[in-house]
C-alpha positions in Angstrom: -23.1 9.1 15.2 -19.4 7.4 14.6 -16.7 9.0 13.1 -15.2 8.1 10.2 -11.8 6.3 11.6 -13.8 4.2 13.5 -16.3 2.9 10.8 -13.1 2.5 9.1 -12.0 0.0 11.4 -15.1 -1.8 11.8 -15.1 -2.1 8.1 -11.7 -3.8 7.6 -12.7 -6.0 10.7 -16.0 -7.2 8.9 -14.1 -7.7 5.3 -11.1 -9.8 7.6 -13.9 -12.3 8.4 -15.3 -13.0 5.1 -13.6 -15.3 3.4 -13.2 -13.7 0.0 -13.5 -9.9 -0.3 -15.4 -10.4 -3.4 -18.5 -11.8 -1.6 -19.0 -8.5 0.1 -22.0 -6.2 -1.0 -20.2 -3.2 -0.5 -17.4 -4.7 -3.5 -18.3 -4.4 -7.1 -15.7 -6.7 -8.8 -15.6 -5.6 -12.0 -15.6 -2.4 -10.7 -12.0 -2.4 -9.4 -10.8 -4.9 -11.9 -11.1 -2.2 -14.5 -10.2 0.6 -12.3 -7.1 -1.5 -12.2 -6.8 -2.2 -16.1 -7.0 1.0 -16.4 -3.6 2.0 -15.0 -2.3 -1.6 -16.7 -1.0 -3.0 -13.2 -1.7 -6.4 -12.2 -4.3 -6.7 -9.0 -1.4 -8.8 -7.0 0.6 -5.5 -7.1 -2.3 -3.6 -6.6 -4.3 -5.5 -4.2 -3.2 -4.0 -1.0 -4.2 -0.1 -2.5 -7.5 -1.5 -3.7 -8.6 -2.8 -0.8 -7.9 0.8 1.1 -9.4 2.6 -1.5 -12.7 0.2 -1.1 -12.9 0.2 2.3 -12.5 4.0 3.0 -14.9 4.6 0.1 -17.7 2.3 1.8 -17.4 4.2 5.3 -17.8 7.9 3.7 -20.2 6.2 1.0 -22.8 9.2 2.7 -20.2 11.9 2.5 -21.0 13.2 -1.0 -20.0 13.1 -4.6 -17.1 15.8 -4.0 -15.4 13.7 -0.9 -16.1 10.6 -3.0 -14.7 12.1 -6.1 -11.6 13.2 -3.8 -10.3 9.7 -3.2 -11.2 9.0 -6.8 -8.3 11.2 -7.3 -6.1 10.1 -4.2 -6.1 6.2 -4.8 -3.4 5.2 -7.3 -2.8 1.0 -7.7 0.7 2.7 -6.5 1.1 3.1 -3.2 3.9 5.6 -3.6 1.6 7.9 -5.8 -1.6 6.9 -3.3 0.8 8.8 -0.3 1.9 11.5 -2.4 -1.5 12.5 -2.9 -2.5 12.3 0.4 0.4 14.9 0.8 -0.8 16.7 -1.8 -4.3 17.1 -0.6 -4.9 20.1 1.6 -8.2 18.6 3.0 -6.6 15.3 4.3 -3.6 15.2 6.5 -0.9 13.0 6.8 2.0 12.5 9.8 4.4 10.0 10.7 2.1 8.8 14.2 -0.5 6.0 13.5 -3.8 6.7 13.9 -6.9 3.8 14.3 -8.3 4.2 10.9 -5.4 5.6 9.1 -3.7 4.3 6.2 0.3 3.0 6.8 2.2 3.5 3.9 6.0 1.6 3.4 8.4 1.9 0.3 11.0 -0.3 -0.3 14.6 1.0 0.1 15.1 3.9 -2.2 13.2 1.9 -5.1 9.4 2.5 -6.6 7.9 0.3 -4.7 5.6 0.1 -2.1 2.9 -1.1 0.3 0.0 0.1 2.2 -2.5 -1.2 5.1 -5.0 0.4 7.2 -4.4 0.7 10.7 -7.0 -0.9 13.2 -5.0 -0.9 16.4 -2.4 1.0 17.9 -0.2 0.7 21.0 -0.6 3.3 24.0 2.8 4.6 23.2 2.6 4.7 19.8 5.5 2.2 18.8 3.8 -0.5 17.0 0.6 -0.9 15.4 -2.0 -3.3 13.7 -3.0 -3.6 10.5 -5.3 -5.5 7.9 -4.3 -5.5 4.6 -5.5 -6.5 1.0 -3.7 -9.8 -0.4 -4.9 -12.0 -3.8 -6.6 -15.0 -2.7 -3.2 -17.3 -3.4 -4.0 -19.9 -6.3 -6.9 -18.3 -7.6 -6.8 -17.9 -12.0 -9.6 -14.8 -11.1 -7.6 -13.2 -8.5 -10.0 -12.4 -6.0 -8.6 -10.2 -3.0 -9.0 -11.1 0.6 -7.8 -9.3 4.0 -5.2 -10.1 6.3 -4.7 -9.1 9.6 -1.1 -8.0 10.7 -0.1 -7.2 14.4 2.9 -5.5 16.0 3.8 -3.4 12.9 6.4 -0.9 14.3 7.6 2.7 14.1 10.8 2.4 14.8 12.6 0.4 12.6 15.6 1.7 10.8 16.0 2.0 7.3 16.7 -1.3 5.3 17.6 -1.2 1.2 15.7 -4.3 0.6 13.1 -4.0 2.9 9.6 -2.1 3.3 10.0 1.0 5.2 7.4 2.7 7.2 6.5 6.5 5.7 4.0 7.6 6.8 0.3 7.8 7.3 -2.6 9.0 5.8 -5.4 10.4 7.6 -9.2 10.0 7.6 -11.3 13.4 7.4 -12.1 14.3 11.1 -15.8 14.3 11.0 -18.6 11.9 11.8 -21.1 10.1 10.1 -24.4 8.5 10.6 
């Protein structure tokens, strides 16, 4: 049995080392392309909360419709409105510590604006983190996403206007799987 955050993880770590997102089994394309359509953003604004959504989606993919349905509800291209939910949600928790397997979520300055990564490493003390995060594959006309791997994030920066600024994090259930 693993529990969720860590299959989470292992995830991310396997999509990091594919070259192209897209060629993963677990990614339906067209899928997330009109997911995306939907809400009429573009996938290079969108990319980073795609790539969370598909990645905690494929490591609860035995969870059950309901928990599935859930983050149907909680991922927004936005990742403003993908953290609000998460607050929202009284079966997933959020906090201001990162977690392995959690999702980091940054807004910039006092603006709409945001970002958000999952977490695969985190310091003993908490301070900084690592994370892998979704990215369009630069120069590509079909926009296909890819992963990159960010280390020494860190919790204690103060605010900046015109920069990202750290949150929060979302929280994956606390249960295992098999």
């Amino acid at each position: 049995m693993t529990v969720i955050a860590e299959k989470i993880v292992v995830l991310a770590k396997e999509f990091l080392e594919t070259k192209n997102i897209n060629d993963s089994r677990d990614f339906n394309e067209p899928l997330y392309q009109t997911k995306l359509n939907e809400f009429d953003w573009d996938l290079a604004f969108a990319a980073p909360s795609a790539v969370c959504e598909l990645i905690w989606k494929a490591a609860i993919r035995g969870g059950g419709m309901t928990e599935y349905r859930r983050l149907d509800r909680i991922f927004s291209p936005s990742p403003l409105a993908t953290h609000a939910n998460f607050r929202g949600c009284a079966s997933l928790k959020t906090g201001n510590n990162p977690e392995i397997g959690s999702i980091a979520f940054w807004k910039k300055g006092n603006g709409w604006q945001g970002h958000m990564a999952i977490v695969v490493g985190v310091s003993e003390d908490k301070k900084t983190f690592d994370i892998i995060e979704g990215k369009v594959l630069s120069g590509s006309e079909n926009k296909f996403l890819m992963l990159e791997l960010k280390k020494g994030k860190r919790t204690d920066l103060p605010f900046k206007n015109d920069k990202l600024n750290l949150i929060g994090f979302g929280y994956p259930p606390d249960r295992e799987i098999s």
